[in-house]
TORSE-492229 format. One record per residue (C-alpha): residue number from 1; residue in three letters; x, y, z. Coordinates in pm, whole numbers, always signed. Each point is the difference from the previous one (the first is absolute). Last residue first. Example, Ala and Ser with C-alpha at 12.3 -4.5 7.8 and 13.67 -1.06 7.14 Angstrom:
2
2  SER  +1367  -106  +714
1  ALA  -137  -344  +66
This chain:
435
435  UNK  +6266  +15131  +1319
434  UNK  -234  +246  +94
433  UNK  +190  +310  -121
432  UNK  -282  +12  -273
431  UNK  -341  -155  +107
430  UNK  +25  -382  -63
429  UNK  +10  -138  +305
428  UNK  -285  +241  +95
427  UNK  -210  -192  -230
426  UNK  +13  -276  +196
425  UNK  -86  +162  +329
424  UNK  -270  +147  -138
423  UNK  -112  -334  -103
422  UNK  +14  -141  +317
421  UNK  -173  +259  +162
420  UNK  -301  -10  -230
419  UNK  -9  -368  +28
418  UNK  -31  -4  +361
417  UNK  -231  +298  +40
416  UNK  -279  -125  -275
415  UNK  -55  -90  -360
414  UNK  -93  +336  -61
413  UNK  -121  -36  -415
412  UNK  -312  -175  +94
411  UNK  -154  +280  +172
410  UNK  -240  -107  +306
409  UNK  +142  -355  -30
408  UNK  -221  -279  +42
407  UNK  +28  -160  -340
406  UNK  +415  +90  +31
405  UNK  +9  -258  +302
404  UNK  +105  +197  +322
403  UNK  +310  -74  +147
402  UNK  +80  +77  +346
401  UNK  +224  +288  +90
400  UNK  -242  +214  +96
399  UNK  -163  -209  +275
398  UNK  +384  -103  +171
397  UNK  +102  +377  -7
396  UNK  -309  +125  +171
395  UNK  -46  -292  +205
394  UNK  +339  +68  +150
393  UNK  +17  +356  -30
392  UNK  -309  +63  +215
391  UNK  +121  -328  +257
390  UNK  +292  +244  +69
389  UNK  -164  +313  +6
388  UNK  -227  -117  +267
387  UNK  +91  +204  +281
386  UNK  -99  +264  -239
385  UNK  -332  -64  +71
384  UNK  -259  -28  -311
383  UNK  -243  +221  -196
382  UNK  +209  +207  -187
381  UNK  +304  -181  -57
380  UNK  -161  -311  -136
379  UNK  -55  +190  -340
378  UNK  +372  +155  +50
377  UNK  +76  -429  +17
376  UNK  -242  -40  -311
375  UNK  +193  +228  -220
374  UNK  +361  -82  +101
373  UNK  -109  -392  -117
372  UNK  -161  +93  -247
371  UNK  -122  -281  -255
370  UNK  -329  +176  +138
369  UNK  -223  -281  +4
368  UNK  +261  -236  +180
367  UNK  +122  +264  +230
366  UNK  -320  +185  +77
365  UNK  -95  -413  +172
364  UNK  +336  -82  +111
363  UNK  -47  +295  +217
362  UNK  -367  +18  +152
361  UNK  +76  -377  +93
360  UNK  +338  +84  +128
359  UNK  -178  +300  +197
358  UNK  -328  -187  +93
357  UNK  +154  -247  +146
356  UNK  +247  +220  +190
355  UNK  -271  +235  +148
354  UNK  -234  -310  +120
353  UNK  +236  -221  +154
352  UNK  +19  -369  -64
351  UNK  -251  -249  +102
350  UNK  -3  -133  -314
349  UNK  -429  -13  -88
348  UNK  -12  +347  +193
347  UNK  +325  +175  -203
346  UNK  -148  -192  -313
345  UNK  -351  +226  +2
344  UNK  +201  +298  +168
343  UNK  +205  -22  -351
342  UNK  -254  -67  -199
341  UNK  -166  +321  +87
340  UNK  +319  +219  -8
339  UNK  +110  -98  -330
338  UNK  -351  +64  -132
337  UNK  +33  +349  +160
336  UNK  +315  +59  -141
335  UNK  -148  -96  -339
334  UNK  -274  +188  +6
333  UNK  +189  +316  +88
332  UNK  +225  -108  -291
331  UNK  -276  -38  -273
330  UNK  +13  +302  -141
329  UNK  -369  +154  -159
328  UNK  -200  -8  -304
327  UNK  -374  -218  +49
326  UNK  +28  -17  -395
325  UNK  -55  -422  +41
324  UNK  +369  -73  -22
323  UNK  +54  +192  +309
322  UNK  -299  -137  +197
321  UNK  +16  -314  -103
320  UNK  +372  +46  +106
319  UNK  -99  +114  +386
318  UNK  -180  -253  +30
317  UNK  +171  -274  -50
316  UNK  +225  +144  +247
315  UNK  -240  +45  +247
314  UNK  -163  -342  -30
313  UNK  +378  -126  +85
312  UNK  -2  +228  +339
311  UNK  -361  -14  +121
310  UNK  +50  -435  -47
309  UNK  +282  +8  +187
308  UNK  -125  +217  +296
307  UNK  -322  -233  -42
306  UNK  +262  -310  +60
305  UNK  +135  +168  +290
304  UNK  -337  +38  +176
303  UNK  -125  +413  +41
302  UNK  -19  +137  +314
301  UNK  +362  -30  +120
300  UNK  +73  +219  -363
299  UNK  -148  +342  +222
298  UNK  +268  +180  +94
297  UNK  +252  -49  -327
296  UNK  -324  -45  -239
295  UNK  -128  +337  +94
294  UNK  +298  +169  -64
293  UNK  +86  -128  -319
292  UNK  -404  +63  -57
291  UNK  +123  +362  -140
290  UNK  +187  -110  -252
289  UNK  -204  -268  -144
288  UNK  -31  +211  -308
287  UNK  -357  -93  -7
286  UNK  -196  -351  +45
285  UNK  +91  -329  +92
284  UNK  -60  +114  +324
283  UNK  -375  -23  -37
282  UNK  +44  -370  -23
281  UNK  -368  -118  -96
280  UNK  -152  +343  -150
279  UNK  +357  +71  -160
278  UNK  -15  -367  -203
277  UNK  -350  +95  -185
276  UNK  +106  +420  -27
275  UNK  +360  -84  -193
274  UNK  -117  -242  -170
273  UNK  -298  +188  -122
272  UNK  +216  +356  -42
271  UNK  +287  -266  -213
270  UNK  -389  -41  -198
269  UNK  -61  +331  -65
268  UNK  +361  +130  -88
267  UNK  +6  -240  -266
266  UNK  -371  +79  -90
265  UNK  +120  +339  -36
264  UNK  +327  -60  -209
263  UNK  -179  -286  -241
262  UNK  +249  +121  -318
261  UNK  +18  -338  -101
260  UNK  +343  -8  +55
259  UNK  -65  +72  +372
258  UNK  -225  -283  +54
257  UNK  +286  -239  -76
256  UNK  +293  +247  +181
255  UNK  -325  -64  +310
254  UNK  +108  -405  -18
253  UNK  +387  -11  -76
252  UNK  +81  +289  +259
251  UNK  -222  -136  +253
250  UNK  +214  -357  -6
249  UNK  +338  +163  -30
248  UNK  -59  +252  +319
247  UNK  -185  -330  +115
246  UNK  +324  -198  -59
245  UNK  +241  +311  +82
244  UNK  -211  +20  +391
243  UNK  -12  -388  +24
242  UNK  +386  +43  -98
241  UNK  +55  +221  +291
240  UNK  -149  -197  +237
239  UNK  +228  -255  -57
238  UNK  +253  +180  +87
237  UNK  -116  +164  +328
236  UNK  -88  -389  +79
235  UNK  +384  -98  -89
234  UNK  +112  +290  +229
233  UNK  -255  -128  +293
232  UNK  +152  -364  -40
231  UNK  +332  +115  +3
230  UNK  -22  +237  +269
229  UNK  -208  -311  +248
228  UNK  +371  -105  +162
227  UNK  +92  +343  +105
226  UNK  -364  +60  +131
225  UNK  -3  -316  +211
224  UNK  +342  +128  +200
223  UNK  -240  +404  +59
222  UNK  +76  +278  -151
221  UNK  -199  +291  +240
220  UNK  -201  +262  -191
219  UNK  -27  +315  -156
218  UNK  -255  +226  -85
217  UNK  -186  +94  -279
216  UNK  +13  +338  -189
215  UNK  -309  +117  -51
214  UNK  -21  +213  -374
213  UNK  -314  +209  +8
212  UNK  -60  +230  -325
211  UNK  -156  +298  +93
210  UNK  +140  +126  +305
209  UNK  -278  +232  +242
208  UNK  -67  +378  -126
207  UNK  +274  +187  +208
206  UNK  +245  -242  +80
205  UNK  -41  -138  -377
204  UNK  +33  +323  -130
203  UNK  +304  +71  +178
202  UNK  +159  -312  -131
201  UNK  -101  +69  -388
200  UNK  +168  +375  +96
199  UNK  +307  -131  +102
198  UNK  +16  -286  -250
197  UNK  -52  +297  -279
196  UNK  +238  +206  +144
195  UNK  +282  -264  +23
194  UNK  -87  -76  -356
193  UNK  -6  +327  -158
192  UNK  +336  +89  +161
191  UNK  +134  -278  -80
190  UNK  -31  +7  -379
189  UNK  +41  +378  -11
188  UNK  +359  -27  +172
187  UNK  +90  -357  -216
186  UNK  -129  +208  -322
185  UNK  +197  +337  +127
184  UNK  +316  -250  +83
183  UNK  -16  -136  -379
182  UNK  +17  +306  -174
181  UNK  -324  +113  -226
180  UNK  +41  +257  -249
179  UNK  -311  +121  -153
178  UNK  -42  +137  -346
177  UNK  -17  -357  -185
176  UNK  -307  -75  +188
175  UNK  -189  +311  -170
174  UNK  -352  -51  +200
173  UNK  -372  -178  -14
172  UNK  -203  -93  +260
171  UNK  -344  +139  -179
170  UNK  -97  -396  -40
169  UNK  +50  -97  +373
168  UNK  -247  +297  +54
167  UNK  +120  +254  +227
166  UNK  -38  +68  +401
165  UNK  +356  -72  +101
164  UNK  +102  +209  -258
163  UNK  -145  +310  +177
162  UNK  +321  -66  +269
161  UNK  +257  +105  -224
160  UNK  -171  +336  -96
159  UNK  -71  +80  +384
158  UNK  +359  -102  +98
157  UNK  +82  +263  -225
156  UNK  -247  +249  +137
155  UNK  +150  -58  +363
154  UNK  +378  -35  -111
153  UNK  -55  +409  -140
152  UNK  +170  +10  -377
151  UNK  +311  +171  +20
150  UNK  +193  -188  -275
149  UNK  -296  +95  -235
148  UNK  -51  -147  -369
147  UNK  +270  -280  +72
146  UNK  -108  -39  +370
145  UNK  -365  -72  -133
144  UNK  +123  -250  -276
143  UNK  +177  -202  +212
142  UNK  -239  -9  +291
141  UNK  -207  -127  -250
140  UNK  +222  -279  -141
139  UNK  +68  -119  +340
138  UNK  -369  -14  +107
137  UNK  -58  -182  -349
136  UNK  +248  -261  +89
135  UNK  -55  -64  +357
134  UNK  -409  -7  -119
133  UNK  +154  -254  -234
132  UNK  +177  -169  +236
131  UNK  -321  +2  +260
130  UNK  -216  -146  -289
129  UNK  +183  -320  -14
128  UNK  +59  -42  +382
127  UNK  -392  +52  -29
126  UNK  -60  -286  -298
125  UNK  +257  -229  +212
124  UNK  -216  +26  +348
123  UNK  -304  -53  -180
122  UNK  +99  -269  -196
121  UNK  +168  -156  +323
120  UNK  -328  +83  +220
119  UNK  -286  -130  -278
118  UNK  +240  -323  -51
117  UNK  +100  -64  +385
116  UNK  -355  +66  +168
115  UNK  -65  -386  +25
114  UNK  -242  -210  -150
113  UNK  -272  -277  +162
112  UNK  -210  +249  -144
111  UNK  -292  +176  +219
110  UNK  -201  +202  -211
109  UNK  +207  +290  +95
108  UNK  +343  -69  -32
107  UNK  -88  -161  -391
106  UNK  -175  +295  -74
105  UNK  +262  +246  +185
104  UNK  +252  -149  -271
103  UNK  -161  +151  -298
102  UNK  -76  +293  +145
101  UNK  +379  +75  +82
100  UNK  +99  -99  -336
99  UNK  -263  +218  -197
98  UNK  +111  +290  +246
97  UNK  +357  -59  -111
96  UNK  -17  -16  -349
95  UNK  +153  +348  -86
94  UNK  +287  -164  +224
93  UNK  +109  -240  -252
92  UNK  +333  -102  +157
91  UNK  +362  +104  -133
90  UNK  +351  -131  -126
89  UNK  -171  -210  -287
88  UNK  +93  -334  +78
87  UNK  +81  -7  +364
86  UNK  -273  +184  +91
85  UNK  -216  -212  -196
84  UNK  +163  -324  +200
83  UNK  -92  +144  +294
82  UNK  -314  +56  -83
81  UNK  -51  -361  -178
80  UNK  +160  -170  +329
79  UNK  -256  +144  +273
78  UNK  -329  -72  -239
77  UNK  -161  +232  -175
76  UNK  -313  +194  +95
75  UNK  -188  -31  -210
74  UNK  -94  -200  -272
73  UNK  -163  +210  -236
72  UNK  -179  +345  +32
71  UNK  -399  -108  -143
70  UNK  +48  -384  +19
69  UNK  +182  +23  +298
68  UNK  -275  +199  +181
67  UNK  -286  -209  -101
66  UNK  +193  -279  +111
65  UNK  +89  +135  +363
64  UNK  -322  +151  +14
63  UNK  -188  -327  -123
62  UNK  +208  -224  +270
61  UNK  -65  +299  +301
60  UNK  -350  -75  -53
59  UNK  +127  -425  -10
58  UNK  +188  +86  +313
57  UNK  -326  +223  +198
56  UNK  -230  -295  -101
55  UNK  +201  -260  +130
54  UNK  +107  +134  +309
53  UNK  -349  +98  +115
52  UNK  -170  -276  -15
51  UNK  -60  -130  +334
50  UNK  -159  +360  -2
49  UNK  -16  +222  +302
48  UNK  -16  +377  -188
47  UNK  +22  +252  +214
46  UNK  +314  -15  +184
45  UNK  +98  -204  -295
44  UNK  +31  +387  -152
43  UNK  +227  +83  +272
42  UNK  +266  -268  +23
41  UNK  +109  -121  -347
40  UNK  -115  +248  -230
39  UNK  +70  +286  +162
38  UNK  +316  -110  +205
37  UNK  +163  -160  -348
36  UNK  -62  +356  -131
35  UNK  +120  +190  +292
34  UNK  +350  -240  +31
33  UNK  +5  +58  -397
32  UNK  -8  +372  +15
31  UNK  +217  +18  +320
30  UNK  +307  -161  -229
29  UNK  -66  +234  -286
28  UNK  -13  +284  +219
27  UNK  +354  -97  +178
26  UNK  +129  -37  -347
25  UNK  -127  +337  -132
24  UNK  +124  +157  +354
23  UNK  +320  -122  -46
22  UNK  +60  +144  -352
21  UNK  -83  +346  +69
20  UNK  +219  -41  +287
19  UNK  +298  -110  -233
18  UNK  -85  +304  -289
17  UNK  +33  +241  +328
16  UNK  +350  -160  +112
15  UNK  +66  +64  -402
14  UNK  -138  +337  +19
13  UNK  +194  +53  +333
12  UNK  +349  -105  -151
11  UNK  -86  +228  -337
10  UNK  +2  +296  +231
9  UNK  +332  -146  +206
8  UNK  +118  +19  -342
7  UNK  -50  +314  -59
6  UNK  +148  +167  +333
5  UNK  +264  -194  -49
4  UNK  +57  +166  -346
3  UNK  -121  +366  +130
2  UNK  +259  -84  +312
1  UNK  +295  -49  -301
């Protein structure tokens, strides 16, 4: 009985080992693309003061980006097509991994009006991937070395497990049918691995400085004139959502033309030109928009409403040239930023308060591109005041259940929250012992 505890405690601090090992790849990945956007956006303009500067570094970064995805393919994929190949086959393409991860550091890099989301998801699903089958294969050894000698030393077995960190995805390879796997050691490995890894990803971020930069705004006081302007900021939020699915639709149609001609590069190339003409005259239509969240909360007095407005709806055009053009990224940090631009822009033509215009603005806008409503209120979660929640879950629920015409829709088989609900509730009528 102790050499059984004693074992699994073993395979306890492989997993918790597996979960650092983890951490540290997606703390490096993070700090990789802060140092490359620092190199080539700070430092090397140190030394070169040209007016045209933008333009030539986004139509360089255009030829990489199309050079690259005619070489590897269109990389990385987006949030939705990960998930969904998860889904479909049980597993994520980890062999691929450091084609993905280069693949979305060009677009980080070169300064994309993308987020982090699809090079950090496919990352994050190709290592939780490759930790079960390191699980699997640790397992297997351990196994196979207590089978040939029960009184094999912890220390050299632990050795054994540990040297499969270090192999080639391809040399992964083990007798699945010859391990036994009950459902509290998968919940006990599970959270071990993850508790470890957020301990260590937090410890490296004390040490080293935190990678990715998430301000959380404050709160602010709900004023008589605010109450009566919620409608009107919902209904912007809205509409700002179908600009975003109307140039999502719009930049689809045009670079999906240059696309079946097999014109990757210049593709890339001329979403770069875009990209570099409009970043030279609103510089913070540029990036992730992640880290100007900040700036734009202490510094929007400086900018007139209508320029606020302007930031935010040039930002989500954008963000889908971008996308459409090869620039692969997510497009919810650009989004919340949009939502937060407009939002100060109408909270100064109102008169309302700053925080709660841009929340219900921020809100209705996730919601209606989404078709989330659950989605774009944990969206909204991150970034503002709890004291919120209310108005959070208002223009969250109101955004995501408006229609959206099936030429605008993302996937034209999700004919959004209110009819999905409806029709679940439908067919649960007729689920036996329904009646």
């Amino acid at each position: 009985m102790r050499k059984q505890m004693s074992n699994s405690g073993l395979f306890l601090c492989f997993t918790a080992l597996t979960g650092a090992v983890i951490a540290g790849l997606v703390w490096l990945y993070l700090k990789i693309a802060n140092v490359g956007i620092t190199v080539i956006w700070e430092m090397i303009p140190a030394y070169i003061d040209s007016w045209y500067y933008t333009i030539l570094m986004c139509l360089a970064g255009g030829v990489v980006i199309g050079l690259f995805h005619r070489i590897y393919g269109p990389y990385p994929e987006q949030m939705a097509d990960s998930v969904k190949r998860v889904k479909d086959t049980g597993t994520y393409p980890y062999r691929k991994l450091p084609m993905i991860v280069a693949a979305s550091f060009l677009s980080l890099f070169f300064g994309g009006a993308v987020g982090p989301e699809s090079g950090l998801v496919s990352l994050l699903l190709g290592l939780c991937c490759w930790a079960m089958d390191q699980f699997g294969l640790a397992r297997w050894k351990m196994n196979t070395l207590l089978a040939g000698n029960p009184y094999i030393m912890n220390k050299e077995l632990f050795r054994v497990m540990a040297a499969g960190l270090f192999l080639p995805p391809d040399q992964i390879v083990y007798d699945k049918g010859k391990i036994e796997w009950k459902r509290k050691e998968q919940v006990a490995a599970g959270v071990t691995a993850g508790l470890t890894g957020l301990a260590v990803y937090e410890l490296l971020n004390l040490i080293f400085g935190r990678c990715l930069s998430v301000p959380h705004l404050q709160g602010g006081v709900l004023l008589l004139r605010d109450k009566v302007a919620v409608v009107l900021l919902i209904i912007v939020g809205i509409a700002a959502g179908y600009l975003f699915l109307i140039f999502q639709k719009i930049s689809n149609w045009f670079f999906g033309k240059m696309r079946e001609k097999n014109l990757a590069v210049l593709n890339a190339v001329l979403g770069g030109l875009i990209l570099g003409l409009i970043g030279t005259a609103l510089p913070m239509t540029m990036f992730s928009g992640g880290s100007d969240i900040q700036t734009m909360q202490y510094e929007y007095l400086k900018f007139t409403p209508y320029l606020l407005i302007v930031i935010g709806v040039v930002k989500l055009f954008l963000t889908n040239v971008c996308i459409a053009s090869g620039w692969r990224g997510g497009h919810f940090f650009p989004m919340l930023f949009s939502g937060l631009s407009i939002g100060y822009g109408f909270a100064a033509i109102f008169h309302t308060n700053e925080i709660v215009s841009v929340v219900l603005v921020t809100g209705a806008l996730l919601g209606t591109v989404l078709q989330q409503p659950l989605g774009a209120l944990a969206l909204s979660l991150i970034f503002f005041p709890m004291k919120n929640l209310g108005w959070m879950i208002l223009a969250s629920m109101v955004g995501g259940c408006v229609p959206i015409p099936v030429s605008l829709r993302t996937n034209p088989e999700n004919k959004g929250f209110v009819y999905n609900m409806i029709h679940m509730k439908k067919r649960g009528k007729f689920l036996p012992g329904k009646e």
